[in-house]
N, C-alpha and C positions, 0 to 999 in steps of 0.2 A: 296225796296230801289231803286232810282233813283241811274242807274249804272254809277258812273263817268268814264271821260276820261280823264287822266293827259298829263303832256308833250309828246307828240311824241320823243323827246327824239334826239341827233344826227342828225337831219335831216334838216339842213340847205342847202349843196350844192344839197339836193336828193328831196326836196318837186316839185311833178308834180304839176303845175300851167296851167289849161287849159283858157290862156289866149290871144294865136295867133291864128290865122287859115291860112290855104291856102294848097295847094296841093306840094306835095314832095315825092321822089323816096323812098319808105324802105328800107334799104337793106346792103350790105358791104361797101357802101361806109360812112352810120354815124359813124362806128365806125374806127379809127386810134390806130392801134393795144392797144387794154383796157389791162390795167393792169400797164402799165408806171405812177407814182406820178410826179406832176408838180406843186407841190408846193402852198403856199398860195398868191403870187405876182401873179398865174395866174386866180384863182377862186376873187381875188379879183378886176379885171377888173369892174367886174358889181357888185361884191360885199362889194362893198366896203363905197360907199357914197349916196345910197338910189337912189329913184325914185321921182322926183314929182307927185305929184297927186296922188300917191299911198294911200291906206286906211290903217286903222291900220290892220285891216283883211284878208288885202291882201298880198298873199305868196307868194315867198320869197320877203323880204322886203328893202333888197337889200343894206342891213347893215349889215350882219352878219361878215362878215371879219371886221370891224373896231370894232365889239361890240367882235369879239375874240382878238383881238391884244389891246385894252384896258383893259378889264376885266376879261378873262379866264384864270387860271393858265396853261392851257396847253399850251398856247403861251410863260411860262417861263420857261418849261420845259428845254430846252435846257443851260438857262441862268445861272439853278442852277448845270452848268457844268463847269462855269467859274467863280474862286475864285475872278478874280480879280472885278467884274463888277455882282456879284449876284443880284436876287430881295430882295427887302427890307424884305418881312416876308419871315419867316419859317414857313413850315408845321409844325405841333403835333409833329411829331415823329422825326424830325429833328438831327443829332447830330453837336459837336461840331467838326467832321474830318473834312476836308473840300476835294471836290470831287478829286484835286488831289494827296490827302496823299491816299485816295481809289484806285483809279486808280494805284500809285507807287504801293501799297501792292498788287496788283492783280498780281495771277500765270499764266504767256503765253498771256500777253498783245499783240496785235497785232497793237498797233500802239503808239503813240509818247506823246499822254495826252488825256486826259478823253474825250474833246470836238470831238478827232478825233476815240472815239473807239468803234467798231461797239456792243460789250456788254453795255455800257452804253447809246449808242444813239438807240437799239434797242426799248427805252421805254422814253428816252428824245429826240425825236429824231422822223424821220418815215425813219424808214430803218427793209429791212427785212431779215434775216439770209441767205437765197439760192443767192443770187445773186453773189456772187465770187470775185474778187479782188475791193476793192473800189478803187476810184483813186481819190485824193486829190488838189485843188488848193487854193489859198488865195486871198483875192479881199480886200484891206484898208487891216485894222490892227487886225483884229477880225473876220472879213467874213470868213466861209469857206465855199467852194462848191462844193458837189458832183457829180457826176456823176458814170452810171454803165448801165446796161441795164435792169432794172426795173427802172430807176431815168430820167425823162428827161434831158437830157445834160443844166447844169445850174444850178440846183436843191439845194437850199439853207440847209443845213443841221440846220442851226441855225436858222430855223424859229422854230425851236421847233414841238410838238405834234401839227400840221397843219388843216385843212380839212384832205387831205389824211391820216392822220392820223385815222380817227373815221370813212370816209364815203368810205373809200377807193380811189386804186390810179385812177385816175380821165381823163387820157389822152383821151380814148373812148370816153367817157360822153360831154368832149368839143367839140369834133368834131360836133356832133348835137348839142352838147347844142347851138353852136355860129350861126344855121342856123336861118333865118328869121321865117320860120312856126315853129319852136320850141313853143308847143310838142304836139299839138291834134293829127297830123296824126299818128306821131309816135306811141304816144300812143294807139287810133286807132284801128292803126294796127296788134297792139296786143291783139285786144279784149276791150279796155276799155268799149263800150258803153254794154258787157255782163256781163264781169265783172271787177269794176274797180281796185278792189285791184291787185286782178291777173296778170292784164294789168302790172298797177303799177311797180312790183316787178320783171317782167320778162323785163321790158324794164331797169330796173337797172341795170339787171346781165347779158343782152346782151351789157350790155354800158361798165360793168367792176367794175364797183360802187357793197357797201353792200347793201342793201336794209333796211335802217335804221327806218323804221315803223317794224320790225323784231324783236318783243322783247328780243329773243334767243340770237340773232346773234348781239345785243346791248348791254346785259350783258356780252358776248362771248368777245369781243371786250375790255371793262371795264377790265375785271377781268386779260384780256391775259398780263397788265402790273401791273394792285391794286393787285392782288394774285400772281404771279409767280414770283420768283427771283431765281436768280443763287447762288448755295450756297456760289460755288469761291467768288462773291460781298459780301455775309458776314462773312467771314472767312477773306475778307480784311477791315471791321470796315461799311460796307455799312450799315444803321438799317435795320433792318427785316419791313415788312409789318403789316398792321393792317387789323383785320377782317373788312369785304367792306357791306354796305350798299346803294343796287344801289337808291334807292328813295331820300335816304339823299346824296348821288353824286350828283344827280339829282338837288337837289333843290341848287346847290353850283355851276355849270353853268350856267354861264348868258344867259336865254332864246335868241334862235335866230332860235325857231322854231313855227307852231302855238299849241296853246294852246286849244286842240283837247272840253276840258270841256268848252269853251264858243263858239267855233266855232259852225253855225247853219247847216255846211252841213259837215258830216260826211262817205263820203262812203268807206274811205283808212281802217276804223275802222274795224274789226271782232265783231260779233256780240256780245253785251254785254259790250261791252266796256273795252279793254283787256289793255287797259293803262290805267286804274287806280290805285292808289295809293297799294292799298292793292296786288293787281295783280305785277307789278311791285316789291313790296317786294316779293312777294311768287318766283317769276322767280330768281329774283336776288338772293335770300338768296339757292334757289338752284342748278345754275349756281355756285355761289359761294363755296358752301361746296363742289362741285365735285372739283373745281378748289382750294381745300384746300387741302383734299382728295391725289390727285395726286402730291400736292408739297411733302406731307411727303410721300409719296411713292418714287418721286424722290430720296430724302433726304436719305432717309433709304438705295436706292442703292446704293449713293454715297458715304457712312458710314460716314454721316456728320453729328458726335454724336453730337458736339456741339450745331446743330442746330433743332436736330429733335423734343425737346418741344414743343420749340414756334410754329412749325408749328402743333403739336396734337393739343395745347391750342386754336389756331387760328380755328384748324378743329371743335373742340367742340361746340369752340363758336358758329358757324354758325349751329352745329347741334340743339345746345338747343334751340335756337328760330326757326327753320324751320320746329322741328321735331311736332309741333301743326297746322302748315298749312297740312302738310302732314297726318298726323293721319286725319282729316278732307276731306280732298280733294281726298288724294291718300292712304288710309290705305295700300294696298299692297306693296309699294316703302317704304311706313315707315316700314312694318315689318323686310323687308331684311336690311334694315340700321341699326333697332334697334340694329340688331344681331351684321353689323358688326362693330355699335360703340360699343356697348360692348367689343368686340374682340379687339377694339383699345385701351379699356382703362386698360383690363387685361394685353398686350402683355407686356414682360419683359424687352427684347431687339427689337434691331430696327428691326431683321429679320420678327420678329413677329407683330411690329407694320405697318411696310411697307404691309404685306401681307395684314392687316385687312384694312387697307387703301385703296388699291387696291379691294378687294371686295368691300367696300364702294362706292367707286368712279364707280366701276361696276355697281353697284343697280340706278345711277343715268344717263343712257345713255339721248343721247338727245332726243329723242323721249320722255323722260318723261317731261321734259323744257316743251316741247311743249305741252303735255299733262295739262299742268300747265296753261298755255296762256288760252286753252278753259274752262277749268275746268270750274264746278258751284260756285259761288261764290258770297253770299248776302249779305244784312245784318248780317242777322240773323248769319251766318257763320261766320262776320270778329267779333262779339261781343265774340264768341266762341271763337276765336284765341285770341282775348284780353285779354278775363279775363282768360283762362290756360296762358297766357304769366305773367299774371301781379299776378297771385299765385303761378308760380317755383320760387323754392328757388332755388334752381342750376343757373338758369340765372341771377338772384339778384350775385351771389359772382362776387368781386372783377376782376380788370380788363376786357379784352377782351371782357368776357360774360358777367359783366354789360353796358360794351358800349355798345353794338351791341341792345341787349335788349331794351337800353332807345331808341336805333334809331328807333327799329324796332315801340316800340309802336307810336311811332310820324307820321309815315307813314301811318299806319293803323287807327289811332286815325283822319283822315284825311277823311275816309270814312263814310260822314253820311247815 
């Protein structure tokens, strides 16, 4: 089987384009202390309204902030925080509360309405729990703007799930970014011309930036807001989440990366081609049931009977389709899972389900994600994964685990 390579996935402010040359200092002064978010008004400088002469092949294309502020839902992230002025559709799952009868019903709010609260803007929003006192200003009638000491002083809160949102906070990464030799030497000087990936990814995480060719650490990323919620949010009418298909997320972003399966020079790639369809479901579907895994463990400690179902059913689901890539790929991770979903679907009370959960989510450390990434994975194999998926009767029942199922074969059905 010609092994495909799918989206790169997240990687529009982080694609290395060895496009300048010239000589420059390596060293402390490219980066301004990394880690500070600066928002999408500043990535969109150059991001915003293209390049002449550019090819369509050529990366970054220098569109991608106007193709997220048009077409991305994550750009309305924040919007569906404000009753008065929401986006026209609803997600699936949507209800009829509206965000600030949620917010009222929330126990230990910490701020004045939904738009300003650091629990809901954790995930509508790019703000991150450790930083300490927010401080608040208003600019027009609807503006609000952040600042703190992980936020560059300015920082628009209502831009929504931003760049720094997916690719991380971005401050370091300008500082070189905006230099003239930007980025042969730099890169370089990390090793590119040994190896490029390497180079690649160490010049990321010296910048401050995620290294978004990371398959792990792109599901990681996904799932920290599609999977995880506070039970407080639904205990105040927030809906619960739905089991996450990262291929099918995937293909519901408006490309604004290159498209690694038509591109002719490939060397960011691991060998075999580790962003392909099938590969990408197998990471995600296992990223995911860890990150399901640990809500109902959560759940269970916080004796949030109401809630800890939906999050078993949610866990199932991701197990009955995951648990045929793993039998295949990783028999060893699937044995200790089998055991402790069993254990999940015996347990009576929640003391009992939290624990089995917890061994669960144990049996899937990251190093197995990773494991996943290189695995062997053909033809021959994804036919295997098909037809045990498309003969469980267990994944055929209703809800959760008929969804996840149709998604997952559309993924897979993807790899010829």
């Amino acid at each position: 089987m010609r092994r495909l390579s799918g989206a790169a996935g997240l990687a529009c402010a982080g694609l290395i384009v060895l496009t300048w040359s010239g000589q420059t200092k390596v060293g402390a002064e490219e980066a301004e202390t990394p880690g500070r978010y600066v928002g999408q008004s500043e990535c969109a400088k150059c991001h915003e309204q293209g390049m002449a002469g550019r090819g369509k092949d050529q990366l970054p294309g220098l569109k991608e902030s106007a193709t997220w502020a048009k077409d991305d839902q994550h750009n309305f992230a924040y919007k569906r925080l404000d009753d008065e002025d929401p986006p026209e559709d609803k997600p699936r799952w949507a209800s009829e509360v509206t965000s600030e009868e949620i917010f009222d019903a929330l126990e230990g709010a910490e701020a004045d309405m939904a738009s300003e609260s650091i629990r809901c803007l954790s995930c509508h929003g790019v703000v991150v729990h450790d930083f300490g006192t927010p401080k608040w200003f208003k600019k027009g009638d609807n503006r609000v703007v952040f600042a703190n000491e992980k936020h560059q002083q300015g920082y628009e809160a209502s831009e929504g799930v931003s760049c720094d949102g997916c690719h991380g906070p971005a401050s370091g990464w300008l500082k070189a970014h905006e230099k003239e030799e930007w980025t042969t030497q730099q890169w370089l000087a990390r090793g590119g011309a040994k190896d490029p990936a390497k180079a690649s990814q160490k010049l990321y995480e010296d910048l401050g930036l995620y290294y978004s060719k990371d398959l792990v650490l792109w599901a990681e990323q996904c799932v920290r807001c599609h999977l995880r919620i506070d039970s407080g949010l639904l205990a105040a009418a927030h809906p619960d989440l739905e089991a996450f298909e990262l291929w099918d997320q995937n293909t519901r972003v408006p490309p604004h990366w290159r498209d690694y399966s038509k591109a002719a020079d490939k060397p960011e790639l691991p060998a075999g081609g580790a962003l392909h369809p099938a590969r990408v479901w197998l990471v995600g579907q296992s990223t995911a049931l860890q990150a399901s895994l640990e809500e109902v463990d959560k759940r269970a400690k916080a004796e949030a009977e109401d809630y800890i179902e939906s999050a078993v059913e949610r866990a199932v689901a991701h197990w009955t389709v995951l648990r045929h890539g793993l039998k295949l790929v990783a028999p060893e991770a699937h044995g200790k899972l089998e055991k402790a979903m069993a254990a999940l679907g015996e347990a009576e009370d929640m003391k009992g389900k939290g624990k089995a959960a917890a061994a669960g989510a144990a049996a899937l450390p990251r190093s197995l994600h990773y494991a996943l990434v290189g695995a062997k994975l053909d033809a021959a194999g994804v036919k295997k994964i098909l037809a045990a998926l498309e003969g469980d009767a267990e994944a055929k029942k209703k809800g959760q685990r008929a969804r996840l199922r149709e998604l997952s074969l559309v993924a897979l059905k993807r790899v010829k």
